[in-house]
N, C-alpha and C positions, 0 to 999 in steps of 0.2 A: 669761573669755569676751571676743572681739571684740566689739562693738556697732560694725554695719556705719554709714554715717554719708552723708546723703543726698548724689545727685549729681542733675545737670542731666538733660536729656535720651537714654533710653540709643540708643546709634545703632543697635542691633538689632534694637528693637521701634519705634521711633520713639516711645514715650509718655512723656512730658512730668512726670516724677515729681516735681517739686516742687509740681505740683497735685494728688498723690495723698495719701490723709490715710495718717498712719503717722507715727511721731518717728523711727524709720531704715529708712534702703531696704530692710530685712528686711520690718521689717510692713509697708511700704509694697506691696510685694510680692506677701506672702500674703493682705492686704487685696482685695491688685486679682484675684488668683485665684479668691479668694473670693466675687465679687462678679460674677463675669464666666463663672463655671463655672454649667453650670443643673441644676438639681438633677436626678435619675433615680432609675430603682426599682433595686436592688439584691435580687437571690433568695437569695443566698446562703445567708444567717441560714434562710430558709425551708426550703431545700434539706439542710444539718445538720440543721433540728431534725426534718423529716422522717423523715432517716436512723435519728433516734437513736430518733425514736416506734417508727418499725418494726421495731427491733431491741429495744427493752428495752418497750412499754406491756404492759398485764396480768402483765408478770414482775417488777417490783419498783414499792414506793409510789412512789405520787402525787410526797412529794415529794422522793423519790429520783431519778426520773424526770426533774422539771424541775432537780435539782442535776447528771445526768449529762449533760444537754444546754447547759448553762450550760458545766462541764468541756471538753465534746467543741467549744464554740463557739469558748473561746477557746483551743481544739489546733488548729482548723482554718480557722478566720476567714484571711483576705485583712489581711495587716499593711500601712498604707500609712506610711512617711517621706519626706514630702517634698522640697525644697531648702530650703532656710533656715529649716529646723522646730528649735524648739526645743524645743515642747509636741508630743508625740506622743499620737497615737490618733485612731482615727473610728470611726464607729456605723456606717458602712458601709463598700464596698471603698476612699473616696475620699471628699475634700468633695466636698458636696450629692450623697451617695447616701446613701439611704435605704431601712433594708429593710422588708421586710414580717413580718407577724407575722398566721400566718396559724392560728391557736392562737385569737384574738381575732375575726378581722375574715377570712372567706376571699373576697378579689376575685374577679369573675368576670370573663371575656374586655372584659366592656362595662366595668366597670369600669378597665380599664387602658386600654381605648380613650378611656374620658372623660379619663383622668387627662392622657394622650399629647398629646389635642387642648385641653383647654382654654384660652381663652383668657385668663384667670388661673390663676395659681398652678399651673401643669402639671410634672408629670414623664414628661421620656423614659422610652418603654418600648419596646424592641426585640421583633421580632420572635422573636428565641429566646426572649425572657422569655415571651412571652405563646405559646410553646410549650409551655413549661417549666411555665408556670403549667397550660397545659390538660393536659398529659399526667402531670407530678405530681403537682403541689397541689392543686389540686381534685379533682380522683378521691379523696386521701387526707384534705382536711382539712372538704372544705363541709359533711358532716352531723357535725364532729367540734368544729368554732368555737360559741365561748361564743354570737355573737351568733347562729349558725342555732338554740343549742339555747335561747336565751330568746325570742327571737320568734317562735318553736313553739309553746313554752309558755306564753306572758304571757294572758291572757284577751280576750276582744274587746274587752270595755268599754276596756281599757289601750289598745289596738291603735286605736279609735277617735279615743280623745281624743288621742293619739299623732300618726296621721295627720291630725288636726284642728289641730294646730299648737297645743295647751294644755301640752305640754311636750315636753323631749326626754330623751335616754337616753346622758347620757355611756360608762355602761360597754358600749354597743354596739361600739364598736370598738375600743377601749381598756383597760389593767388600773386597779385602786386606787390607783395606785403614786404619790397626788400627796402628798408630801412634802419635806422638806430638811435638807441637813446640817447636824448642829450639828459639836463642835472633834473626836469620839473621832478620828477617824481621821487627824489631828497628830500623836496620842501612840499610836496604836496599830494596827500591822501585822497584815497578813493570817496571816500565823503565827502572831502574838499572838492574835488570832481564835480558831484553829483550837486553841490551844491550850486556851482558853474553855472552848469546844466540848469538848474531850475531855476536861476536867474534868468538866461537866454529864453528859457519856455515861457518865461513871464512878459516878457520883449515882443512876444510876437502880436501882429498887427495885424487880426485875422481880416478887418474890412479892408485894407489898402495895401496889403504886402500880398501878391497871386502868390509867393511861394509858401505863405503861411504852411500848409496844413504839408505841407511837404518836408516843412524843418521843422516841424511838431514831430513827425514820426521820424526823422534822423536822431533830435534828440532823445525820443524816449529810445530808443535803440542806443544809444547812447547810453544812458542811465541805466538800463537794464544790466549792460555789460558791468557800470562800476557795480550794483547788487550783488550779480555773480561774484564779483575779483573781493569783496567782502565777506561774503559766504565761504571761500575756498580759504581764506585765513581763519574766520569763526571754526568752521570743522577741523582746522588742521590745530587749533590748538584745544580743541575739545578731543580730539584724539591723543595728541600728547600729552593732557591730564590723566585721559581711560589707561593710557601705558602706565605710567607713573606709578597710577594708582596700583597697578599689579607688577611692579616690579619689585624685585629684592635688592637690588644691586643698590645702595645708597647714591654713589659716585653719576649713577647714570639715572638715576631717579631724579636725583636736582637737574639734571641736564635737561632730560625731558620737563621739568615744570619749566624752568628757561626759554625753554622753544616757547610752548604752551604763554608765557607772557610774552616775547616776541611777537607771535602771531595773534596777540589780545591788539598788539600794536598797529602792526601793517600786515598786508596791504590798505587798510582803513586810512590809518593816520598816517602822517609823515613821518621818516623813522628820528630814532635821535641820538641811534649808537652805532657804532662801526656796523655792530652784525646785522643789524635792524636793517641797517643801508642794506648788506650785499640781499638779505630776503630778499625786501623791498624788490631789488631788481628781479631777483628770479623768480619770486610768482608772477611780476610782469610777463617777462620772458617767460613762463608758461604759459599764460594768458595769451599772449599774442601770435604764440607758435600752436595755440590749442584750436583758436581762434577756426585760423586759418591756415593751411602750408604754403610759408611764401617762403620756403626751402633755406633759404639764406638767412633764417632766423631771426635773432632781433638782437643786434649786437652791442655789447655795455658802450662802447663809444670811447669817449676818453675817461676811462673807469677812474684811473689813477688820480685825475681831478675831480672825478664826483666822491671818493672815500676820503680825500684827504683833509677837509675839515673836520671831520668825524672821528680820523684816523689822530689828527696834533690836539685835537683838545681832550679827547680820551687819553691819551700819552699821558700830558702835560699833567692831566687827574691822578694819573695813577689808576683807572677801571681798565685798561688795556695794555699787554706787552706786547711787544713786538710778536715774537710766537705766538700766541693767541692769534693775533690779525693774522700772518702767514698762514695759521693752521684752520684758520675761517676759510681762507684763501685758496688753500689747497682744497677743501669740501665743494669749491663751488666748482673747482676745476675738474672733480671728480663728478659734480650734476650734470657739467658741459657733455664730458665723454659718454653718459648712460643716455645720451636721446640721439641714437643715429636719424638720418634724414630719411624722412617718408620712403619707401621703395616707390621706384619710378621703373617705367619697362620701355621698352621698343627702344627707338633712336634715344630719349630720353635718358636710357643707360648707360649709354654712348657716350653723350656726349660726359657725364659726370658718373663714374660707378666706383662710387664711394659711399660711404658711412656718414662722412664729415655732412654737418649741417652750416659749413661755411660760417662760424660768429667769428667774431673778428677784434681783438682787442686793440686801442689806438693809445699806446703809452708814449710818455713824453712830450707829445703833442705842443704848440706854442696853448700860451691860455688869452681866454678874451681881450684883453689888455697888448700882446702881441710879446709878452715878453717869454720865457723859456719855463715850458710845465713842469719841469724832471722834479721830481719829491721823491721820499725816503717810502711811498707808494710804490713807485715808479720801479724803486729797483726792487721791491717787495717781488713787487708782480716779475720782472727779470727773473728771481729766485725762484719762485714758484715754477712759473713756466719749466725752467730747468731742469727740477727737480719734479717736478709730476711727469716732465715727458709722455704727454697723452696727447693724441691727434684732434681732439678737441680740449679749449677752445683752438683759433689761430691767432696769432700774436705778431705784431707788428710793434715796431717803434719809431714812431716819427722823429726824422733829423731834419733840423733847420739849421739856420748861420748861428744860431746861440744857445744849440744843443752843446752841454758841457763835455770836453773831450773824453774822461772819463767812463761819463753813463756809455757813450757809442760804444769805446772799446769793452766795456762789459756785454753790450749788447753781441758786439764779435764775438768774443770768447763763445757763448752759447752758441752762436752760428758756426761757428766752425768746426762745434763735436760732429757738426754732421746729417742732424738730420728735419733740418730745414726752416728752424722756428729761431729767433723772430725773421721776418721780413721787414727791410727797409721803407720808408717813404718821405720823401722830400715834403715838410711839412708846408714849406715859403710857395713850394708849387702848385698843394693843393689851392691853399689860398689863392694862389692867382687863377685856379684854374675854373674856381666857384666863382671869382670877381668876373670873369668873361662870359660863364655863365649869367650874369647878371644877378649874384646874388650881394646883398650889404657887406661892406668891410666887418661890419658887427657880424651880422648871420656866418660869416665866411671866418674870423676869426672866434669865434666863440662855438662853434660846433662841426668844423672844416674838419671830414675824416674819409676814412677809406672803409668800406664795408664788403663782405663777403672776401673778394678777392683784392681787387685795386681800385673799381668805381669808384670815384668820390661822391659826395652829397653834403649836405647839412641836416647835423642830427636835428630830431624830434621836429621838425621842419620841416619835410621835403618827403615825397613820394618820386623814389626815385629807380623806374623799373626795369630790370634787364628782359628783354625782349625775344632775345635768340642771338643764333654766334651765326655771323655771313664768311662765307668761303670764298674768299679775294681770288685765289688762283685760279678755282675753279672757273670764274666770271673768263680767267683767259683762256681758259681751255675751250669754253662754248662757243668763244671768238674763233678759235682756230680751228673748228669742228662745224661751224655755221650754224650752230644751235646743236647739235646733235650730242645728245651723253654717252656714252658707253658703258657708263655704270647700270643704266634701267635700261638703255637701248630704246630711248623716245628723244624725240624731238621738243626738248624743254625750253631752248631759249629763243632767240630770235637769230635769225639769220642776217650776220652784220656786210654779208659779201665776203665772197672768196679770198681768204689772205692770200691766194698766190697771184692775187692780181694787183696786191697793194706793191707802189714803188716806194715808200718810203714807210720810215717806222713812226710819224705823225701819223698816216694815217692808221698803220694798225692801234693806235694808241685811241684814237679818236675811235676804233669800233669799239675797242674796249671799255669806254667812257657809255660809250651809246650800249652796250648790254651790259655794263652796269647801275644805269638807270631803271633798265627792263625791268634787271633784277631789283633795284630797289625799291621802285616805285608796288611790286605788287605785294615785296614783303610789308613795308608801310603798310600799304593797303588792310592788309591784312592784321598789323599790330592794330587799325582803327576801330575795322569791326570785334576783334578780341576785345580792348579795352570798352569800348561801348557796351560789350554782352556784360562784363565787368562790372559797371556803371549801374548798369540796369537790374543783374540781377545777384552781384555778391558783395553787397554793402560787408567792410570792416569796422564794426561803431569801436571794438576796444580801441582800435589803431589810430583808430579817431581819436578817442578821447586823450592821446597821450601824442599827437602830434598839434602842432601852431597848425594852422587854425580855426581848426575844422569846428569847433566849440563854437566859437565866435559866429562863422558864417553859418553853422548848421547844416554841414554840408561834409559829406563823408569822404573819408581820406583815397578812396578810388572815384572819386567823381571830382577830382582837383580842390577838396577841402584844405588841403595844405598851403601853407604859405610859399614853397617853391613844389615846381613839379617838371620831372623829365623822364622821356622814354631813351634809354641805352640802345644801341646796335653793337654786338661784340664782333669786331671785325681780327679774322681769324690767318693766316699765312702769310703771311709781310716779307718775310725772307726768300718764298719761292718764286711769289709775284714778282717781286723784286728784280730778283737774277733772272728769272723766265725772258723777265721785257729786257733786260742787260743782253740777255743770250740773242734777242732779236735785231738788236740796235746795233749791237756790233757785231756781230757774227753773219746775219742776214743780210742787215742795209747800209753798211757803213766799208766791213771789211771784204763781204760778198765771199766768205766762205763756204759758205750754205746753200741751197736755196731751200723758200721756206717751204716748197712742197716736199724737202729731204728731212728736214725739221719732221715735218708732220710725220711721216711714215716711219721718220726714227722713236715718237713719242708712241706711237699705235705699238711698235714691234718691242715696248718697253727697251730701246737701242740694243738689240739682240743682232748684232752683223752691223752693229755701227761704231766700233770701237772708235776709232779716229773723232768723230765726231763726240760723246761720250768726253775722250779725255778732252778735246779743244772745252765744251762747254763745263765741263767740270774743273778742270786745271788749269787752264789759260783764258779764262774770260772775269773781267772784274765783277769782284762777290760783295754785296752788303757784308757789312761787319768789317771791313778791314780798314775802316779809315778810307776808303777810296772815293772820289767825289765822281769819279764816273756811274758807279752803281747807285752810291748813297745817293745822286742824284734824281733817280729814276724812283729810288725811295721817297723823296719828297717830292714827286709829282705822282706818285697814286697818291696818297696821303691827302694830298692836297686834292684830288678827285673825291676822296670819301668825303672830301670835308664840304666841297661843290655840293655833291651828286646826293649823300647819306644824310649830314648830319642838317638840322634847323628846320627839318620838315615839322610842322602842327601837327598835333594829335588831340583827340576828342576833348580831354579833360584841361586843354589848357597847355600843358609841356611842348615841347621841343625834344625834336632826336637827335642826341649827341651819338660819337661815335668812342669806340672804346678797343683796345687790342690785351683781349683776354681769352685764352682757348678754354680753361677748366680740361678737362680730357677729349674735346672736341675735336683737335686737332691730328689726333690719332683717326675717329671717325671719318674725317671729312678726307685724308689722308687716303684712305680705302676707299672711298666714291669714286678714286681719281686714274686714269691714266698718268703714264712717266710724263714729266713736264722738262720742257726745253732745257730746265737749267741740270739736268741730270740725277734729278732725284727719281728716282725708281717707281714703277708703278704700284698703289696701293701702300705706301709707303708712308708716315704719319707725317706730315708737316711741321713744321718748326713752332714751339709754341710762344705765345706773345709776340713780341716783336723783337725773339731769339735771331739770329741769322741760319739760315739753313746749313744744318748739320754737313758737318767735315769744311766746312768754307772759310771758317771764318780763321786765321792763319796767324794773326798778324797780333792774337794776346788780347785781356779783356781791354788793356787803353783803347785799343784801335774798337772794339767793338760799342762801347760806351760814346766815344766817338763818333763812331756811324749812327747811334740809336738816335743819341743827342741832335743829328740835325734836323730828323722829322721834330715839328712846332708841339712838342706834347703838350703844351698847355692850352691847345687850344682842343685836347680832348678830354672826356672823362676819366682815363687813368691809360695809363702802358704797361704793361709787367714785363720782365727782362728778370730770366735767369739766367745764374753763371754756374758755371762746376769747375770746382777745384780737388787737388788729389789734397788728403791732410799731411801731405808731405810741405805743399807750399805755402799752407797758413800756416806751419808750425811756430812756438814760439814768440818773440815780442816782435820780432818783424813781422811775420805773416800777420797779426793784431794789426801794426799800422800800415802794412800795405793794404788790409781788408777795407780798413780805418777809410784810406787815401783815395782807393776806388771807388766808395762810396760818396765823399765830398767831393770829387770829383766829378763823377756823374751827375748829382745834384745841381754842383756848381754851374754845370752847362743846363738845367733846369729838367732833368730827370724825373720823372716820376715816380718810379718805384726800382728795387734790385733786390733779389732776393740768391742765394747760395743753395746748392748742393755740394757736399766737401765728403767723399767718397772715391774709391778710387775703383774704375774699371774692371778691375779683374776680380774685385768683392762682391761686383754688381752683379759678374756672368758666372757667379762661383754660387753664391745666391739664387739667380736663374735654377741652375741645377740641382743644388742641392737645400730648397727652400725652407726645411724641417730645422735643417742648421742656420736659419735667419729670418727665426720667429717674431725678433723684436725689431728688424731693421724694418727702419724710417727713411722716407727719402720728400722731397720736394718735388711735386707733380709739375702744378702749375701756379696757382694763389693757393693752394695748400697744402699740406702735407700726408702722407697716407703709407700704409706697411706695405714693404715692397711686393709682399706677398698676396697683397689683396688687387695688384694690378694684375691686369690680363698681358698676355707676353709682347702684347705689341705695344702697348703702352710701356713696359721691363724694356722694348728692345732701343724703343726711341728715348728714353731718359739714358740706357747705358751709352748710346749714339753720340749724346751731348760733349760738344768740346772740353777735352780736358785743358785751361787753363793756364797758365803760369803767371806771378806776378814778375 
């Protein structure tokens, strides 16, 4: 292969490519196409699976059905190759199209018109489309979508607390499908699959096994999928001979026939050269994201140890350079960024209104054996990352106790330009936190990662689904209101008894506990019947075929095929809950400054004529985050409530509900649901995200905050996320490097689970606000991902500028 090699200015286009990020005018390229192209709705996908409902549903299973629409998509999909592609494929007809899935989620005409006009995150929608949409799609799919048949079904109490902003409902427009790759698919092709497959189909024991005919049609759904994932490499490298053949260009003619034997290879067979590997992956990851929208994508896992055999004996040959691999590397990270995430509407917006499709890369990671991943991969991917600066993929690096001090502090150095990539994660934590889970030291060390945000799970393993994000405060506000919301103006929760009758703070704590069961017990409820409708009617055979060990049992990866299985609960405001109950304990029942009926009418008048009280509860009452064990205390008994009340609950397919503290942009929403809350955060105000301390509180520098985070038991959850902001005044440098360095083994060393940076400073951020035209390229760190400042809505701009500025 050429590796194209940068030039000056091209006189064509007039743009000035030695300011475009890319290591050659290839990716420099597909970067800038990338980047410049706006994403749109794409029918297509809709339009086949249409086709294939009307002709095959009530005539063969379930998930025969979704195996022959899988087949028929990749016969008929729309193949795009671009100019200087060397990674092919897309989720839609083109970067940044996007289809629908309308199986899950059916838009109505307003719906494309919001999407059309928004002023963030919008996708073109033409006027055929939204033809197309009236005259097919909806006639055939609105009373046929998961989402019209559980908000049918769900009960009012659900539907109350719903539209009351106490939680939300991931699988409303979305499938389960949030998982990631571990290494099978290195070492084994889609034939090799199928071959699986017809060994199990030969197993079956039609006189004595009742499930017979039941894992007869799992696997032929099954095997239909591997058909498809074969056909879509067949055409893709029959297309890049049809080019070839008509090309002039010599340099790009062998490129194309290269592809063209590439995809003679995989997705069929197992790959057997660096580049083979990265396809390999990414017609998966089209495949599984084509599949189904299980939003959070299908993430490479620990990429850096599935390339690296591929990557040293290709070296060692002399068939691969270093730059060749990087500039593979870079192509793929350019595939990442052209597939934004399905458009989502209503609360759904809300809680995530972003582009980002959540993948998630886990470099460094320990390896199966338990000793230290980091390879000449490892900082590959570092590089890249760097140097594409594109908001997809999201990039992580796991630190353990024998992470080499070097790889960390390169990993700083890119954290600290600023704009949010990588993220940290305690890799010794995961592991422990899959071992509590109850999964093997093996399963737990040989595929222990973080996907989308911070969840952990075990790749290619594990079906493991985020649920919805729960609004912890708000649970106290219902308490102190006796059910009553002020956001919808109903009567949503239960009425725990008049706090102005309580004499001590047990017992307000004890109503709080009892209406957070309320609230728990109906949102479970309702994850039961979702995942059931799931079960029953949207078999994933690809997802199947490529997790443990749905083959073997014959049994699909949403009906507990996998070899581990858990439902998430994202539990959302920790810092205001936090101080709210701090504000009550001491202020209320301890110091008797208050009474709680002045409490209440100060929260109603969002403290408007309550100055005195205002500053006591805001400047003189102990704040999570400071190191303080008064607060931090109060902090490890809700925690310990969620862990009671939320997490170990059964569900249909076999899991358990863990609980997990991730807002995504949720935290903003749920924010706005709320009245002013005791501890002085202002009405409709966004809450703090993860398990941040609430904004202006935290006093006392990131030790003291690491500190405070560190004493709630995070290993006994699914993940924590914790951001910090620092000005680039005080990472500057090799000190700012090893104070960044020190905060992070620090935190870990107290068993941290995640920490991530924004390193900006204040007055760029409200400079920015105003004058946005002049801060096209700025990046900042949301929540578990990164996104253009400019694509946040201002209240999400106002709570990221909010964030404590830092010192070391």
């Amino acid at each position: 292969m050429t590796t194209a090699t940068i030039t000056p200015t091209d006189t064509t286009t007039g743009i000035d490519w030695s300011e475009k990020r890319g290591s050659t005018m290839r990716t420099k390229r597909l970067r800038e196409q990338s980047e410049t192209t706006h994403p749109s709705i794409s029918l297509e996908r809709a339009l086949i699976e249409t086709d294939v409902y009307k002709q095959y549903e009530g005539k063969v299973p379930t998930p025969v059905l979704r195996g022959l629409f899988f087949k028929t998509l990749m016969e008929r999909r729309t193949l795009y190759l671009g100019d200087d592609e060397l990674i092919v494929g897309e989720k839609g007809v083109g970067p940044q199209s996007s289809p629908t899935f309308p199986e899950l989620c059916c838009h109505s005409l307003q719906d494309f018109d919001n999407m059309n006009n928004r002023e963030h995150v919008s996708f073109s929608v033409t006027e055929e489309q939204k033809e197309i949409q009236r005259d097919v799609i909806i006639p055939f799919w609105k009373d046929r979508a998961t989402m019209t048949k559980m908000m049918n079904a769900l009960p009012e109490e659900w539907h109350l607390l719903f539209e009351g902003g106490m939680f939300t409902e991931f699988m409303a427009q979305r499938g389960p499908g949030h998982t990631v790759a571990d290494g099978k698919i290195y070492h084994t092709g889609y034939a090799d699959f199928m071959k699986r497959i017809d060994d199990e189909l030969a197993k079956i024991d039609y006189n004595n096994d009742m499930e017979a005919e039941h894992k007869e049609n799992e696997l032929k759904g099954m095997r239909l999928v591997c058909e498809g994932m074969i056909i879509l490499g067949r055409r893709y490298a029959a297309l890049a001979r049809e080019k070839a053949a008509e090309c002039d260009d010599p340099v790009r003619r062998e490129e194309l026939e290269q592809i063209a034997e590439v995809c003679d290879r995989v997705p069929a067979h197992a790959p057997r050269t660096f580049r083979e590997a990265i396809q390999m992956y990414w017609f998966t990851h089209i495949g599984v994201t084509s599949e189904m929208n299980n939003w959070d994508s299908y993430s490479p896992g620990k990429f850096d140890q599935h390339l690296e055999p591929f990557y040293n004996r290709e070296i060692a040959a002399g068939t691969l350079t270093r730059e060749q691999a990087r500039e593979y590397l870079e192509c793929l990270w350019v595939k990442f960024n052209n597939q934004p995430a399905p458009p989502k509407v209503g609360i759904t917006l809300k809680e995530s209104a972003t582009y980002t499709d959540f993948c998630n890369f886990n470099t460094g990671a320990l390896r199966p054996d338990g000793t230290c991943g980091v390879s000449d991969v490892s900082y590959l991917i570092l590089e890249v990352m760097d140097e594409m600066k594109l908001l997809q993929p999201s990039s992580n690096v796991q630190i353990s106790r024998k992470t080499p001090e070097h790889f960390l502090h390169e990993a700083v150095k890119i954290s600290r330009k600023g704009w949010g990539q990588p993220a940290f994660y305690n890799s010794d934590a995961i592991i422990q936190e899959l071992l509590n889970m109850g999964k093997s030291l093996d399963d737990a060390r040989e595929s222990g990662i973080a996907s989308g945000c911070v969840e952990t799970g075990t790749a290619g393993k594990e079906a493991y689904v985020l649920t919805g994000y729960l609004n912890v405060p708000k649970v106290l506000e219902l308490v102190m209101y006796r059910g009553y919301d002020h956001y919808t103006g109903k009567q949503i929760g239960i009425d725990c008894g008049d706090p102005r009758d309580f004499t001590s703070f047990d017992e307000l704590y004890a109503a709080f506990e009892k209406e957070l069961k309320y609230v728990a017990d109906i949102k479970v409820a309702g994850n039961n019947f979702i995942e059931r409708l799931f079960m029953d009617t949207m078999p994933v055979p690809l997802l199947s075929v490529i997790t443990d060990d749905c083959i073997a049992k014959a049994k699909d990866y949403n009906c507990g095929g996998a070899r581990y299985n858990t439902s998430y609960i994202q539990c959302v405001g920790m810092g205001t809950v936090t101080d709210s109950l701090t504000v009550f304990k001491k202020q209320v029942f301890e110091d008797k400054r208050f009474t709680m009926d002045e409490v209440l009418a100060a929260c109603e008048a969002d403290f408007k004529g309550y100055d005195d009280m205002f500053d006591q509860v805001f400047n003189h009452t102990p704040k999570y985050g400071n190191d303080d064990d008064y607060a931090d205390d109060v902090l490890r008994e809700v925690s310990g409530s969620l862990q009671k009340i939320v997490a170990g609950r059964p569900t249909p397919k076999g899991s358990k509900t863990i609980v997990e503290f991730l807002p995504t942009t949720c935290h903003v929403y749920f924010g706005q649901t709320m009245i002013a809350s005791p501890n002085g955060r202002h009405e409709h105000i966004a809450l703090p995200d993860g398990i941040a301390p609430e904004k202006g509180a935290d006093v006392n520098g990131p030790t003291a905050v690491i500190r405070s985070a560190a004493k709630m038991d995070q290993l006994k959850t699914g993940g924590a996320l914790l951001n910090q902001k620092f000005t680039p005044q005080v990472v500057a440098g090799k000190k700012g490097i090893l104070g960044m360095s020190a905060l992070i083994r620090s935190y870990f060393a107290m068993d941290g689970h995640h920490i991530q940076f924004n390193v900006i400073d204040r007055a760029t951020l409200i400079d920015a606000q105003k004058h946005p035209e002049q801060y096209k390229d700025l990046i900042v760190r949301v929540a578990g991902y990164s996104d253009y400042f400019n694509n946040l809505d201002k209240a999400l701009q106002d709570e990221i500028i909010a964030r404590t500025e830092q010192s070391l």
